[in-house]
C-alpha positions as CSV (number, residue, x, y, z in Angstrom):
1,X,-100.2,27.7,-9.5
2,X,-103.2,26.9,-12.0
3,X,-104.9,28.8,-14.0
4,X,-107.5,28.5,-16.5
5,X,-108.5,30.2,-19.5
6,X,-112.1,31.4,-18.9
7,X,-113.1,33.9,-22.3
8,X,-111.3,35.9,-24.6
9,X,-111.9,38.6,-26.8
10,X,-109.6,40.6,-29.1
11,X,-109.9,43.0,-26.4
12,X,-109.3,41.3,-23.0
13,X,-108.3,38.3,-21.4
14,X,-110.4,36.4,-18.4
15,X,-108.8,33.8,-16.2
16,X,-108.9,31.9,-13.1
17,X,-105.5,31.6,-11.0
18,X,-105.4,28.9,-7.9
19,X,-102.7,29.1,-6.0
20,X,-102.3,27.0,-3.0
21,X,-100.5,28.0,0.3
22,X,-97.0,29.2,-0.4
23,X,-97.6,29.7,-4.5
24,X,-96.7,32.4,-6.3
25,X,-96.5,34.1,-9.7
26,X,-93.1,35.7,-10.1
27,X,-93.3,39.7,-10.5
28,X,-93.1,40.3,-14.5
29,X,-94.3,43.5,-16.1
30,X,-95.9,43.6,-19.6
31,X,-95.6,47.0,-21.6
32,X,-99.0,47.2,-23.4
33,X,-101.6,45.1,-21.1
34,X,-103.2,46.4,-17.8
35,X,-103.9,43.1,-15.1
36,X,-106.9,43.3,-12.9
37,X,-107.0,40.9,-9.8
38,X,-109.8,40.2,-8.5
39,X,-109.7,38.4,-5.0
40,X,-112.4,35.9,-5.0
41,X,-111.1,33.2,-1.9
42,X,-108.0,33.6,0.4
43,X,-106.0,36.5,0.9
44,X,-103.1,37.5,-1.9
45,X,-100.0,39.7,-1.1
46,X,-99.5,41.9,-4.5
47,X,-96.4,43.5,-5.4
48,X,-96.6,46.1,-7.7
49,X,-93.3,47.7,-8.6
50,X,-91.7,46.5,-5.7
51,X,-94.6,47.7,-2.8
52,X,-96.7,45.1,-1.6
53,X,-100.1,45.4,-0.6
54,X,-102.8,42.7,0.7
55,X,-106.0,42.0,-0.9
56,X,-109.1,39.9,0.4
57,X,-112.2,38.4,-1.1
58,X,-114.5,41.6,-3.3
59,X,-110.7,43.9,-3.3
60,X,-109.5,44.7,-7.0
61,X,-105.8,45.5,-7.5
62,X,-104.7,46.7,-10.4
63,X,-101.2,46.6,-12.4
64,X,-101.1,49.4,-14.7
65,X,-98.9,48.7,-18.0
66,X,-94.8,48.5,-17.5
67,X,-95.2,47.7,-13.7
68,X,-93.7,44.9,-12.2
69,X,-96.3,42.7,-10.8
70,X,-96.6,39.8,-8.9
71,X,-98.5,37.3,-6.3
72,X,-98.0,35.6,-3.7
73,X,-100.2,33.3,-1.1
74,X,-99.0,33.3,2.3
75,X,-101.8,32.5,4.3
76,X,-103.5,29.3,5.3
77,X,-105.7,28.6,2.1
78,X,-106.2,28.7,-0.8
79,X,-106.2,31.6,-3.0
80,X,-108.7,32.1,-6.2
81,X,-108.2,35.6,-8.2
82,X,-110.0,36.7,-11.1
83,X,-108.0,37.7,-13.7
84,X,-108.3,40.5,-16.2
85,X,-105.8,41.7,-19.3
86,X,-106.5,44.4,-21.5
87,X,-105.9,44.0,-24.6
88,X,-104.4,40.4,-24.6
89,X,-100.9,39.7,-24.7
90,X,-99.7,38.7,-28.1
91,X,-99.1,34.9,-27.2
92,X,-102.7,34.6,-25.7
């Protein structure tokens, strides 16, 4: 999985994950930042706290703050996501 720093503010956090067939980012939670994904290419399988739900390209899911998150590609190609976090984790 790639990604790449895009912008920053104090306030949020914009990136750009690619993750080839059969990537994935591990569920993790984070207590004070909401994640947007924002499916751009591909297909991505979400997990949020433990359900999983598919997204395509123009479909938003959204991992509220203290939910277990994670995605996965599973399909053929590849898989570009927009990502948002607000505010920006600490180590950002």
């Amino acid at each position: 999985m790639s990604r790449v720093a895009l912008a920053a503010t104090p306030r949020a956090l914009l990136d750009l994950y690619c993750l080839e067939p059969g990537q994935a980012q591990r569920p993790h939670t984070h207590a004070e930042q909401d994640k947007i994904y924002v499916v751009l290419e591909g297909t991505a399988r979400v997990s949020l706290d433990g359900v999983e739900e598919t997204a395509g390209p123009g479909e938003v899911v959204l991992a509220r703050a203290g939910i277990a998150h994670g995605v996965v590609n599973d399909g053929p190609g590849r898989l570009l996501l927009l990502v948002v976090v607000a505010p920006p984790p600490p180590h950002a």
